[in-house]
GULUM-118108 format. One record per residue: x, y, z of N, C-alpha, C, O in turn; residue in one letter. Coordinates in nm, 4 decimals, decimal comma, m for minus. Layout:
BEGIN
        nX        nY        nZ       caX       caY       caZ        cX        cY        cZ        oX        oY        oZ  r
         X         Y         Z         X         Y         Z         X         Y         Z         X         Y         Z  a
...
***
This chain:
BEGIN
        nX        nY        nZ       caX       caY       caZ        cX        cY        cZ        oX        oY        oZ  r
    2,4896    1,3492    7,2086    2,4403    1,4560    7,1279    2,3990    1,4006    6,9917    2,4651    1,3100    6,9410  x
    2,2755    1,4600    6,9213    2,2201    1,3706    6,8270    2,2164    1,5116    6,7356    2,1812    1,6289    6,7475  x
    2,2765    1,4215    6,6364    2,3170    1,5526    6,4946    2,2192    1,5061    6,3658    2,1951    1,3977    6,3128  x
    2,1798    1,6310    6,3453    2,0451    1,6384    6,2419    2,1186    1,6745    6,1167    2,1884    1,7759    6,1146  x
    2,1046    1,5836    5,9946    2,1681    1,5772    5,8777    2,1562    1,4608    5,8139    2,0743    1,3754    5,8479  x
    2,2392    1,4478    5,7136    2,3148    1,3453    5,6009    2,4301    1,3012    5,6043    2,5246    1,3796    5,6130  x
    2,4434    1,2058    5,6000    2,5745    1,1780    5,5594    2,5808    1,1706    5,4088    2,4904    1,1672    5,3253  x
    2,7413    1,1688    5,3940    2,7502    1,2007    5,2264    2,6967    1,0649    5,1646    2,6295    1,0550    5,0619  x
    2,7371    0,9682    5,2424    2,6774    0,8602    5,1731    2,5380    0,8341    5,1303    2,4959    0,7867    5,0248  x
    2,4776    0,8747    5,2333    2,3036    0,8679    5,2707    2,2944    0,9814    5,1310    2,2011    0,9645    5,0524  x
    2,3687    1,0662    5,1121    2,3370    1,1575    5,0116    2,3678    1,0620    4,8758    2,2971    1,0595    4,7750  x
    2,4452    1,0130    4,8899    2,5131    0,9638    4,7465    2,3774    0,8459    4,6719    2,3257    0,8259    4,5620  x
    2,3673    0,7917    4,8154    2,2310    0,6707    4,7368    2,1013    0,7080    4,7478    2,0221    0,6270    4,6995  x
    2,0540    0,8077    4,7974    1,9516    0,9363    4,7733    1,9418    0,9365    4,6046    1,8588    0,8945    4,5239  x
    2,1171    1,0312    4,5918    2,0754    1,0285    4,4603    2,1027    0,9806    4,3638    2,0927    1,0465    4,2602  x
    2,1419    0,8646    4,3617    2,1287    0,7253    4,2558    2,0581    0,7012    4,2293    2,0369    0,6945    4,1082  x
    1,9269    0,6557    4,3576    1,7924    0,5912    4,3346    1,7130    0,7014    4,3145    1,6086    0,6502    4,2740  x
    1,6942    0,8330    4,3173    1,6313    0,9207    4,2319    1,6892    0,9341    4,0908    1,6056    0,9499    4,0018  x
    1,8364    0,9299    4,0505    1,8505    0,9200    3,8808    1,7776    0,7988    3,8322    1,7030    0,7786    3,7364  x
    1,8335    0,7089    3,9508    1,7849    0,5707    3,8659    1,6191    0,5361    3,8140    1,5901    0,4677    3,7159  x
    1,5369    0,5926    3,8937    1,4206    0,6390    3,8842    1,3753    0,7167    3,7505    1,2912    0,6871    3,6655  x
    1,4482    0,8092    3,7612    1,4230    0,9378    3,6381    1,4315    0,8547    3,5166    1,3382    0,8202    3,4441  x
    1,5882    0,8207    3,5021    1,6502    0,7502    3,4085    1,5267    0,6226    3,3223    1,4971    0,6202    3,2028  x
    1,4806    0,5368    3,4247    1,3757    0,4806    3,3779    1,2656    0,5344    3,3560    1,2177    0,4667    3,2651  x
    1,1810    0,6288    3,3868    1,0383    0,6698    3,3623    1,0963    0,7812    3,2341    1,0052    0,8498    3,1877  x
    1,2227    0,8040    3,1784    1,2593    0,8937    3,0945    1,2912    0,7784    2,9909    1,3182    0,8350    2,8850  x
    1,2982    0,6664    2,9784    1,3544    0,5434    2,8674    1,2038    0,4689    2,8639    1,1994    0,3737    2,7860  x
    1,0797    0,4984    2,9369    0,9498    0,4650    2,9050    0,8809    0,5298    2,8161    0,8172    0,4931    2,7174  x
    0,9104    0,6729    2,8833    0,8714    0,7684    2,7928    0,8828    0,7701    2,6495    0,7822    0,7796    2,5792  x
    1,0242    0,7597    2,5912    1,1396    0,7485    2,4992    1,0764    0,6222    2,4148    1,0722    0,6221    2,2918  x
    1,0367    0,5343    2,4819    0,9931    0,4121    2,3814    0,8279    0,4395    2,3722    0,7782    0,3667    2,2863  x
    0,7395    0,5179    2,4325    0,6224    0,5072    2,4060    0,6058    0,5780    2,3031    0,5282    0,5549    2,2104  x
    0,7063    0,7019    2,3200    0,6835    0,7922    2,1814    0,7156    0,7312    2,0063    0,6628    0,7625    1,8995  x
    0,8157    0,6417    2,0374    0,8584    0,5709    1,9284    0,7695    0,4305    1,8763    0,7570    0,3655    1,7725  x
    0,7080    0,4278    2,0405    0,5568    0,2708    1,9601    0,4886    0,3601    1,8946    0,4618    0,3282    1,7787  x
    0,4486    0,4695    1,9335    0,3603    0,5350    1,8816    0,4001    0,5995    1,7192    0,3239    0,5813    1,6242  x
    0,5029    0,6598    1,7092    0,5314    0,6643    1,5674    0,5121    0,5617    1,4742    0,4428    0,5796    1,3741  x
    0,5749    0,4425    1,5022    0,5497    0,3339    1,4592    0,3798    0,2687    1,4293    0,3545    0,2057    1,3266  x
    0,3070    0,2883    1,5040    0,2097    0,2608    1,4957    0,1177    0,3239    1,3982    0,0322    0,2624    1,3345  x
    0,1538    0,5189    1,3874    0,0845    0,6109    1,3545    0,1483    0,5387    1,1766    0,0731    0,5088    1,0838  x
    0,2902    0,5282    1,1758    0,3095    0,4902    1,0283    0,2653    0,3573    0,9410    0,2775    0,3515    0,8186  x
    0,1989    0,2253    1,0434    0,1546    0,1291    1,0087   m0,0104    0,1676    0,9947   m0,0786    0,1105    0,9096  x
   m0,0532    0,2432    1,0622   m0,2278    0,3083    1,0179   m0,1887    0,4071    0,8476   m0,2367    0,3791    0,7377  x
   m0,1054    0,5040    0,8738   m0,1089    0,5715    0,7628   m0,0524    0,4617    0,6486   m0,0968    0,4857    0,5364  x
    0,0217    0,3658    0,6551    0,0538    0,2578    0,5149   m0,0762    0,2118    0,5092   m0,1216    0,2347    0,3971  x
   m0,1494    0,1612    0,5755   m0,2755    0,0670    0,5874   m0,3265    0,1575    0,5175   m0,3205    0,1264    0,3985  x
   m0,3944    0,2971    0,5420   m0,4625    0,3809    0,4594   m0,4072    0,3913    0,3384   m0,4855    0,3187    0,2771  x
   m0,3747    0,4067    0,3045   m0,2885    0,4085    0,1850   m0,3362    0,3643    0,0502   m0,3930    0,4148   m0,0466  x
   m0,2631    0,1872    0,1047   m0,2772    0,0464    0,0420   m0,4192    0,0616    0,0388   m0,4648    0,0881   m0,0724  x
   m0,5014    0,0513    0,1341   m0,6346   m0,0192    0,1639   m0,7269    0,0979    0,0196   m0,8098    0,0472   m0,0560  x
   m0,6867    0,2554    0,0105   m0,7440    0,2691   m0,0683   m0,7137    0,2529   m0,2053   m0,8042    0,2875   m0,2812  x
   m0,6072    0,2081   m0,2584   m0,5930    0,1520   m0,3518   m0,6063    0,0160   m0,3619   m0,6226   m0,0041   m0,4822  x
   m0,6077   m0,0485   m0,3261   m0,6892   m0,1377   m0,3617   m0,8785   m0,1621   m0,3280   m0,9562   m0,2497   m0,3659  x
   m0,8941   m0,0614   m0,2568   m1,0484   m0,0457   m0,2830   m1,0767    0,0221   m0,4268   m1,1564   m0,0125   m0,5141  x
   m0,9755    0,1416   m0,4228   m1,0103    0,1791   m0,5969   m0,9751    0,0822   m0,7239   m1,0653    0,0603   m0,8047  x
   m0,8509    0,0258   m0,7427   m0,8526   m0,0909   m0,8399   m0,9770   m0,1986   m0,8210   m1,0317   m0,2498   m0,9187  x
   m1,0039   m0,2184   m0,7262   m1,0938   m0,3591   m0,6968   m1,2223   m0,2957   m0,7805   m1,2438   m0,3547   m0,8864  x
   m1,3217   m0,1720   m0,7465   m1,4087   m0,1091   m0,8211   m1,3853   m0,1357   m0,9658   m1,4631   m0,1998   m1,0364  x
   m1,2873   m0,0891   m1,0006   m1,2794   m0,0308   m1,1390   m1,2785   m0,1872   m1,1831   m1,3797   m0,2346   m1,2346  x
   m1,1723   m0,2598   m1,1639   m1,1871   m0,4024   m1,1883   m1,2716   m0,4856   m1,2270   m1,2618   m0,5618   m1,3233  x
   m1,3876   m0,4703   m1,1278   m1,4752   m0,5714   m1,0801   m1,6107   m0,5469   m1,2093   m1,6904   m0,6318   m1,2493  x
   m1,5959   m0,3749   m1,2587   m1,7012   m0,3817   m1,3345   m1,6461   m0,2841   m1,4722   m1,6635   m0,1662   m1,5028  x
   m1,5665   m0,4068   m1,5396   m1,4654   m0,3902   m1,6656   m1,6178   m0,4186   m1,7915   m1,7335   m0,4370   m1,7537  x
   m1,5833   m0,4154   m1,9030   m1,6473   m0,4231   m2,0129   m1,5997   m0,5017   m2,1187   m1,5337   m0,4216   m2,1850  x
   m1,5944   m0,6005   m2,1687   m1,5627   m0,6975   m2,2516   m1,5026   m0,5819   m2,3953   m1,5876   m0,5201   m2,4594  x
   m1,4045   m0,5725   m2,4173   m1,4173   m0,4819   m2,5722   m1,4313   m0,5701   m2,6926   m1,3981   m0,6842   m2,7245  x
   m1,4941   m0,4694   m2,7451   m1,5726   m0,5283   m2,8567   m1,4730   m0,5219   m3,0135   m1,3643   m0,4643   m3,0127  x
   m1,5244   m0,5842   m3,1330   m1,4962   m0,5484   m3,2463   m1,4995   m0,3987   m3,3124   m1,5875   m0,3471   m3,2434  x
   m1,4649   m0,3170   m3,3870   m1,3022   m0,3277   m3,3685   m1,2819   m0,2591   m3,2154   m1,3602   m0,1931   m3,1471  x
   m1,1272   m0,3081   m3,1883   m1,0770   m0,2757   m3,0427   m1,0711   m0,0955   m3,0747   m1,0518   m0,0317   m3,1782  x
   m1,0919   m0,0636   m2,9635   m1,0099    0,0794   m3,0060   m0,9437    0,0847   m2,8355   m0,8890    0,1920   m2,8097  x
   m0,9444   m0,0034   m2,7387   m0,8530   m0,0095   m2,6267   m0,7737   m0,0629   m2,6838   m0,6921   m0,0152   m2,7626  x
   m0,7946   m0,2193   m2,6351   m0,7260   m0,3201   m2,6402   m0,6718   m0,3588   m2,7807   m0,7016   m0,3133   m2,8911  x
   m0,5678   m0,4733   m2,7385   m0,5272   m0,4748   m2,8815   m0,6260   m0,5815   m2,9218   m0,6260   m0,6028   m3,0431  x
   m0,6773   m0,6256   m2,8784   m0,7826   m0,6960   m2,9687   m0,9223   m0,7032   m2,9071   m0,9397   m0,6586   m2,7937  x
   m1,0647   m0,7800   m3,0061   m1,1900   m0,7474   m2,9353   m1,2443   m0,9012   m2,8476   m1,1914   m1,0112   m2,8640  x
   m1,3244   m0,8813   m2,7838   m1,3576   m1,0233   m2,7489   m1,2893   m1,0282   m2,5962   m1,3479   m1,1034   m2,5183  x
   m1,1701   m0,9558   m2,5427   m1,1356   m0,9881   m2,3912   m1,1453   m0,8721   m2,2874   m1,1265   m0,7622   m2,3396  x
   m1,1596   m0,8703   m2,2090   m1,1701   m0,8108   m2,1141   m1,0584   m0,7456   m1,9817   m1,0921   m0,6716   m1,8893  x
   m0,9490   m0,7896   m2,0045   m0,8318   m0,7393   m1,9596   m0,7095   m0,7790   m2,0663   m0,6926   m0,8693   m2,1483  x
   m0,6273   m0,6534   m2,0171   m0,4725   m0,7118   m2,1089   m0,3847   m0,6666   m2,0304   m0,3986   m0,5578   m1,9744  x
   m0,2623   m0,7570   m2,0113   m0,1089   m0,7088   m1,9606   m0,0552   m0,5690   m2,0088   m0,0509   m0,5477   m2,1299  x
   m0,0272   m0,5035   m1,9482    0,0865   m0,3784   m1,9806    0,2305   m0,4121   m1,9466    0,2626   m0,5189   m1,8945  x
    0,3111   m0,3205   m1,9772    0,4154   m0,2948   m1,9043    0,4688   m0,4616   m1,8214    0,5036   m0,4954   m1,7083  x
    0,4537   m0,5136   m1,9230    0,5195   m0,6285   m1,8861    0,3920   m0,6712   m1,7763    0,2765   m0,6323   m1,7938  x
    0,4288   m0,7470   m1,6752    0,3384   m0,8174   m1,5945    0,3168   m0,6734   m1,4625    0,2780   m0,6843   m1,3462  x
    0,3537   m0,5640   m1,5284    0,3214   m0,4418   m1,4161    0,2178   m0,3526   m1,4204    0,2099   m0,2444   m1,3622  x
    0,1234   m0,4157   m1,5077    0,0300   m0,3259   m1,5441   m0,1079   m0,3719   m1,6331   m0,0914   m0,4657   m1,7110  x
   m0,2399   m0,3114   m1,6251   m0,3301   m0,3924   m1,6499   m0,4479   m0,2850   m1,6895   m0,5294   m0,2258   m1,6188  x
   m0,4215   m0,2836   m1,8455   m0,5527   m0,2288   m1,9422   m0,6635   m0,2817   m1,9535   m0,6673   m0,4041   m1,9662  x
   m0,8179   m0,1844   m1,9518   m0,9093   m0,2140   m1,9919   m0,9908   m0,1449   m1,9829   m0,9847   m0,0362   m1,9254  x
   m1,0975   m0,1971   m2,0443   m1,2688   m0,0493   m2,1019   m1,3229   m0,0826   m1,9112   m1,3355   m0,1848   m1,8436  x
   m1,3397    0,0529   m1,8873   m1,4290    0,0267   m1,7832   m1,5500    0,0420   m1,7961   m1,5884    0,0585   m1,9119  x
   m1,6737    0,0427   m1,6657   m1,8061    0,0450   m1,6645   m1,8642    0,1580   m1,7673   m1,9534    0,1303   m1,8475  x
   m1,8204    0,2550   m1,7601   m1,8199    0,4217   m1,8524   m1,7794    0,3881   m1,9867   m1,8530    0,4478   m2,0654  x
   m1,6780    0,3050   m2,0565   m1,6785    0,2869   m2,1613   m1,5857    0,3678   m2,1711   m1,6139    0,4666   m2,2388  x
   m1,4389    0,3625   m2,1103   m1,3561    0,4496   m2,0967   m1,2049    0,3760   m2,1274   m1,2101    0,2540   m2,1123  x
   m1,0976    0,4184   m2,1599   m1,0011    0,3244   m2,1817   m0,9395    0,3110   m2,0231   m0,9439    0,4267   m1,9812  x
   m0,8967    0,2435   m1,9394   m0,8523    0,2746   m1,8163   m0,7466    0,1796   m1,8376   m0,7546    0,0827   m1,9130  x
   m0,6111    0,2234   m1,7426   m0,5231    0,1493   m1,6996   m0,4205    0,1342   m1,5781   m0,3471    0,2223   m1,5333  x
   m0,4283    0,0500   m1,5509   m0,3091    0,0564   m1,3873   m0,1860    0,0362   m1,3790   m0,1829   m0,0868   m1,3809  x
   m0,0876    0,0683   m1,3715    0,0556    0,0250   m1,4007    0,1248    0,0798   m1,2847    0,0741    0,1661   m1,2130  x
    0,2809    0,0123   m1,2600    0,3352    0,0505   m1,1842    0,4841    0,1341   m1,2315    0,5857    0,0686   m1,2548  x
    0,4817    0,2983   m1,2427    0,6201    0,3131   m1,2587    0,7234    0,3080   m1,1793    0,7195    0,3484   m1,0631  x
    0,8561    0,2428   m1,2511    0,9596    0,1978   m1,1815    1,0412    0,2932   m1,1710    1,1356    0,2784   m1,0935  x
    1,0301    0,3941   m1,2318    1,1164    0,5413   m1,2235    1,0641    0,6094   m1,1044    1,1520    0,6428   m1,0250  x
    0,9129    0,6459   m1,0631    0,9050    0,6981   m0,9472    0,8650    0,5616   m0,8480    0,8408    0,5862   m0,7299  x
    0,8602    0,4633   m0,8804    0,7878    0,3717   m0,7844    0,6537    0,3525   m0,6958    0,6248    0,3111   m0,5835  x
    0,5876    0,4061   m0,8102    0,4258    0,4851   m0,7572    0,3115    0,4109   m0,8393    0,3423    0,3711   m0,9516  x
    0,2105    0,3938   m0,8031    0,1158    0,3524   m0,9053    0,0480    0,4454   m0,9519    0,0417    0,5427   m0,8768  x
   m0,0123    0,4552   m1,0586   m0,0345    0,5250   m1,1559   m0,1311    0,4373   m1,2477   m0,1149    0,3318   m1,3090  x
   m0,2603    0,5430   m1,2282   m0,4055    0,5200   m1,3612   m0,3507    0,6101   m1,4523   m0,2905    0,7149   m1,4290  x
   m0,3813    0,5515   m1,5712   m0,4189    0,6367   m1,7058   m0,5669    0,6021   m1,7674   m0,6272    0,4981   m1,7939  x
   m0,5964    0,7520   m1,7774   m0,7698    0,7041   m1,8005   m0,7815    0,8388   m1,9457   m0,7485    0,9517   m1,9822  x
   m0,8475    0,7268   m1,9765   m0,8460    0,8566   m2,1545   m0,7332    0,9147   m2,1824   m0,7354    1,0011   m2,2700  x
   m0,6605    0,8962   m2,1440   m0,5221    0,9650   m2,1875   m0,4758    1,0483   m2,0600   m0,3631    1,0978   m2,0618  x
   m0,5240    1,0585   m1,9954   m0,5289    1,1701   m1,8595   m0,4612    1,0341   m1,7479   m0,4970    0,9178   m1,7292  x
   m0,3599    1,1108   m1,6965   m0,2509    1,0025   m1,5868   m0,2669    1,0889   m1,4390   m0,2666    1,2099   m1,4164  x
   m0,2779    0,9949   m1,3684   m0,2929    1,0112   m1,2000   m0,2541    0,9351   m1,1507   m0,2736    0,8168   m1,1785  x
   m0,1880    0,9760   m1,0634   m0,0694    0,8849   m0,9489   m0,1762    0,8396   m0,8292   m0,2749    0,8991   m0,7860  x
   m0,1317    0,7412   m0,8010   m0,2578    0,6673   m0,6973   m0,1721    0,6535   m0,5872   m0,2281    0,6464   m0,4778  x
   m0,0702    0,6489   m0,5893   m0,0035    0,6521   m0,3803    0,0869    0,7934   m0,4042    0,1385    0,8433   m0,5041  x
    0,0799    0,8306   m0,2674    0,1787    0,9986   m0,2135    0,3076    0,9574   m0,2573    0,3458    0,8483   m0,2998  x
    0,3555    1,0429   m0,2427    0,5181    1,0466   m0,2295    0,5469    0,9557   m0,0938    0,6310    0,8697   m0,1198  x
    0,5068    0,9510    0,0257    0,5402    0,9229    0,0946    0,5345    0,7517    0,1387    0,5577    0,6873    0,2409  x
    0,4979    0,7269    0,0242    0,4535    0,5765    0,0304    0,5353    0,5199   m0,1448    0,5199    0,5628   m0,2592  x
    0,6217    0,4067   m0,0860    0,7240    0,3822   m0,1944    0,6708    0,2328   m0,2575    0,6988    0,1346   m0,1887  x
    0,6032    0,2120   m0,3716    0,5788    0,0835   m0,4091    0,7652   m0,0562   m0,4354    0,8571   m0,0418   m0,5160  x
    0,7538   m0,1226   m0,3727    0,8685   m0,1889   m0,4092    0,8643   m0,3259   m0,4962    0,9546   m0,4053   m0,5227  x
    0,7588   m0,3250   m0,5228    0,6875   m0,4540   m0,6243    0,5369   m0,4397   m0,6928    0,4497   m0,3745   m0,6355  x
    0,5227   m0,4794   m0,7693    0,3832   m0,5094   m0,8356    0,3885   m0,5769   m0,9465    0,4643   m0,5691   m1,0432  x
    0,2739   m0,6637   m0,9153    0,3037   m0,8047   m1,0107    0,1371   m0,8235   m1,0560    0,0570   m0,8298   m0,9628  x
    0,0919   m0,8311   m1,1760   m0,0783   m0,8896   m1,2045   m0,0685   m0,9879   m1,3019    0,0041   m0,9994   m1,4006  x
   m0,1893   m1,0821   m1,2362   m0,1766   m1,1953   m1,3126   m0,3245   m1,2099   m1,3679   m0,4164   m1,1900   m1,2885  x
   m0,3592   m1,2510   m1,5281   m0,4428   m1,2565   m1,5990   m0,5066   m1,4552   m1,5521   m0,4446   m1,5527   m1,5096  x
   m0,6383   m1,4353   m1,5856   m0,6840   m1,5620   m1,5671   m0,8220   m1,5261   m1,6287   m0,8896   m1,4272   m1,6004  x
   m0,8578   m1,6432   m1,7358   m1,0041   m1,6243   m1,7791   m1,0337   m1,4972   m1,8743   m1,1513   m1,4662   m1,8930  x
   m0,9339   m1,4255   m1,9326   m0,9955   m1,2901   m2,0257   m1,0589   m1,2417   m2,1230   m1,1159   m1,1382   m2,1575  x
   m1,0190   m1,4062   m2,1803   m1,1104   m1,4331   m2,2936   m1,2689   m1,4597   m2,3149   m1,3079   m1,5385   m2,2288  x
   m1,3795   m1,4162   m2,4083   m1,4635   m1,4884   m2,3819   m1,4885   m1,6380   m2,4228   m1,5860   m1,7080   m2,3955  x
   m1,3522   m1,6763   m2,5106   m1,4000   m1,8170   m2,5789   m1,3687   m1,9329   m2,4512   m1,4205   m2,0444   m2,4459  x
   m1,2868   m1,8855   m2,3674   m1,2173   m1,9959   m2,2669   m1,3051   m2,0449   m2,1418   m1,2808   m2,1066   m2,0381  x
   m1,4133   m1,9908   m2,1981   m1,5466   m2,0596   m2,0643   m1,5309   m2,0412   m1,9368   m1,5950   m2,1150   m1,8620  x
   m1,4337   m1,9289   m1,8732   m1,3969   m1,9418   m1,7751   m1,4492   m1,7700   m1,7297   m1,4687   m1,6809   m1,8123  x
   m1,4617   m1,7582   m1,6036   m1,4954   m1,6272   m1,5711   m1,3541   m1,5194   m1,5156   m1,2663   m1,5534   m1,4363  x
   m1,3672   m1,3878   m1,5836   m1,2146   m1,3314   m1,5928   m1,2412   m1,2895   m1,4625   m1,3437   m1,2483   m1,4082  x
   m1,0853   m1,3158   m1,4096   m1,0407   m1,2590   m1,2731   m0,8760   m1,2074   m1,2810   m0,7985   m1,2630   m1,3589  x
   m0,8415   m1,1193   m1,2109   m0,7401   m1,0296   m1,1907   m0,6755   m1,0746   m1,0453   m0,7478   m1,0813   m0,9459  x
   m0,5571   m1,1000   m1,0407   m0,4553   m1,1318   m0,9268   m0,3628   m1,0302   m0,9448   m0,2843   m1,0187   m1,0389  x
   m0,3839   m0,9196   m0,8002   m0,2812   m0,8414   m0,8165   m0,1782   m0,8373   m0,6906   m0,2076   m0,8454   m0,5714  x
   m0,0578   m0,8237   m0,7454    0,0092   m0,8173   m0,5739    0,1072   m0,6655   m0,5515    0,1483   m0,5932   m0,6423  x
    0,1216   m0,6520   m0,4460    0,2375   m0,5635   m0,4887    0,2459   m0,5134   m0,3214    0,1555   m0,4994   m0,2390  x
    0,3862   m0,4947   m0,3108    0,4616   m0,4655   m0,1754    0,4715   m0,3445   m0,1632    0,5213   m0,2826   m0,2572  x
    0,4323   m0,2803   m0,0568    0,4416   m0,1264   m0,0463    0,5557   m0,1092    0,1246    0,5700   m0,1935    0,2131  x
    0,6194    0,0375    0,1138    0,6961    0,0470    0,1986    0,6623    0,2089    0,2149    0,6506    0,2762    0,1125  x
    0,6498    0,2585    0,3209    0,6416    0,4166    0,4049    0,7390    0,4822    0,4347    0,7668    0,4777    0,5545  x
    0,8089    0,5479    0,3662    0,9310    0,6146    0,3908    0,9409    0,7035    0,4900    0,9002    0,8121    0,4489  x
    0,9693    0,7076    0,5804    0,9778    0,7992    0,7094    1,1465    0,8392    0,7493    1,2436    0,7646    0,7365  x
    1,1452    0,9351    0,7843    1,3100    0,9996    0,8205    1,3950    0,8897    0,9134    1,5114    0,8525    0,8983  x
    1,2767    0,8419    1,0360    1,3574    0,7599    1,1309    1,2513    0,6178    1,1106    1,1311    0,6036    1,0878  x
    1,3793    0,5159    1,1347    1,3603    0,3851    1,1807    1,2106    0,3129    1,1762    1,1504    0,2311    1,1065  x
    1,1847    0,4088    1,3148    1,0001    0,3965    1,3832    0,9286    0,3972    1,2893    0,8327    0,3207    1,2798  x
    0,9732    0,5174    1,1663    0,8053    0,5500    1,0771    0,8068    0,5211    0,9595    0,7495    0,5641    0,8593  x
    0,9504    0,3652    1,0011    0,9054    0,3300    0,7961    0,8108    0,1897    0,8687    0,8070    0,1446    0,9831  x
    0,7436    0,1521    0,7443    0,6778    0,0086    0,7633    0,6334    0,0046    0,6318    0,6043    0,0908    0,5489  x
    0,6360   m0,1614    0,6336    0,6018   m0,2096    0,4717    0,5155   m0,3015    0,5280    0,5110   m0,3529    0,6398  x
    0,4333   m0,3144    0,4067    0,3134   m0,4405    0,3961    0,2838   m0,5025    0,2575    0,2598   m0,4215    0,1679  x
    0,2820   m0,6196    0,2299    0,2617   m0,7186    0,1163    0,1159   m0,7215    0,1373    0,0596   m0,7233    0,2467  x
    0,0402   m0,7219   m0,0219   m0,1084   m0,7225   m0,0241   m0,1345   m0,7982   m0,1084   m0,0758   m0,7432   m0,2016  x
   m0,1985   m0,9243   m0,1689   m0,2441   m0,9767   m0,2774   m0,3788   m1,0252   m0,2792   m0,4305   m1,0868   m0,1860  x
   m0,4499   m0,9876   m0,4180   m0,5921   m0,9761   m0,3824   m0,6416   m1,0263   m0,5454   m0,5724   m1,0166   m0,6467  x
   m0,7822   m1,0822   m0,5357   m0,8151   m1,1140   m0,6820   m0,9633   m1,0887   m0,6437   m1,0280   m1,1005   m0,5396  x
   m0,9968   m1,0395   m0,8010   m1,0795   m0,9656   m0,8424   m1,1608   m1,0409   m0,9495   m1,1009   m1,0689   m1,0533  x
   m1,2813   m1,0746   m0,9379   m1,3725   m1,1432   m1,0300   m1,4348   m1,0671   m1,0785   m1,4837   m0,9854   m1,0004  x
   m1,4653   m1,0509   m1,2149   m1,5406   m0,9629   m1,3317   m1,6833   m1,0049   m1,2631   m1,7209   m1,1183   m1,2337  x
   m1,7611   m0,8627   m1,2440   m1,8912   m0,8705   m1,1608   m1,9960   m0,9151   m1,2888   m2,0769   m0,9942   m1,2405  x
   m2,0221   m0,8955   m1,4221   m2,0763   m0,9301   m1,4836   m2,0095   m1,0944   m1,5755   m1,8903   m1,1221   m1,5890  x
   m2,1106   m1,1662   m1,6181   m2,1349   m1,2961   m1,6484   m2,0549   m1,2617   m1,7907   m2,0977   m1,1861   m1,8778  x
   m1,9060   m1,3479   m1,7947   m1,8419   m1,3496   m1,9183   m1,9493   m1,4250   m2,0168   m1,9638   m1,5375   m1,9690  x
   m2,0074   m1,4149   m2,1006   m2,0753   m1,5063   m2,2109   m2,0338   m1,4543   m2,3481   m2,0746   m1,5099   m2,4501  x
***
């Protein structure tokens, strides 16, 4: 006589190799969602960064030598000056405007001041953890053509793990017009 069924065993590894199954296509799942956070927070840092330093690089690139008497700078004849210690970097822009870039260490944000008027240049959601500029050539007597080295480490604050990411950027900037 031939009996139509299961045995408990036949049942038992039935359903092992269906958890075991689940279990994995549910821990694929689980990590694709988390590349993907990760990923979505390394595009949104990239955006970020990338437009600040497309906006410093502009403003940079076409500075204005100040003249006698200064009414930026503290003196006439150069074309960039240190702020805020090595965190920050005054000067007349193309407009004939006082402009400046600095990094505050109280919110950890960068920040233009232009005519007196201040604007924060990264979100809240994006945490500067360094910024460093280095002067070269500012003068006009030093025969050399002024350029700007700026660096500075940025980090993406996200709730979980996946959606922080940081990126180091350093970039230099040559004065688009002929120091003479």
């Amino acid at each position: 006589m031939k009996q139509h069924g299961f045995t408990l065993v036949e049942l038992m590894v039935a359903v092992a190799i269906f958890t075991f199954i689940t279990a994995m296509v549910a821990g694929l799942f689980v990590a694709a969602i988390k590349a993907q956070r990760r990923i979505l927070a390394q595009q949104e840092l990239l955006d970020q960064t990338s437009y600040v330093v497309d906006y410093m690089s502009r403003a940079l690139r076409t500075v204005r030598r100040e003249i006698n008497p200064p009414r930026c700078l503290s003196q006439g004849g150069i074309s960039y000056e240190l702020t805020h210690g090595v965190a920050g970097v005054k000067f007349v822009n193309a407009h004939g405007e006082c402009q400046e870039f600095y990094f505050n260490n109280d919110t950890k944000q960068l920040k233009e001041a232009k005519e007196g008027a201040e604007n924060i240049m990264t979100s809240e959601r994006l945490q500067i953890l360094s910024f460093k500029i280095a002067l070269a050539g500012e003068s006009s007597a030093d025969n050399f053509q002024p350029r700007v080295t700026f660096f500075f480490e940025a980090q993406r604050i996200g709730a979980k793990p996946e959606e922080q990411a940081s990126i180091k950027i350093q970039t230099t900037i040559s004065q688009r017009n002929l120091d003479m």
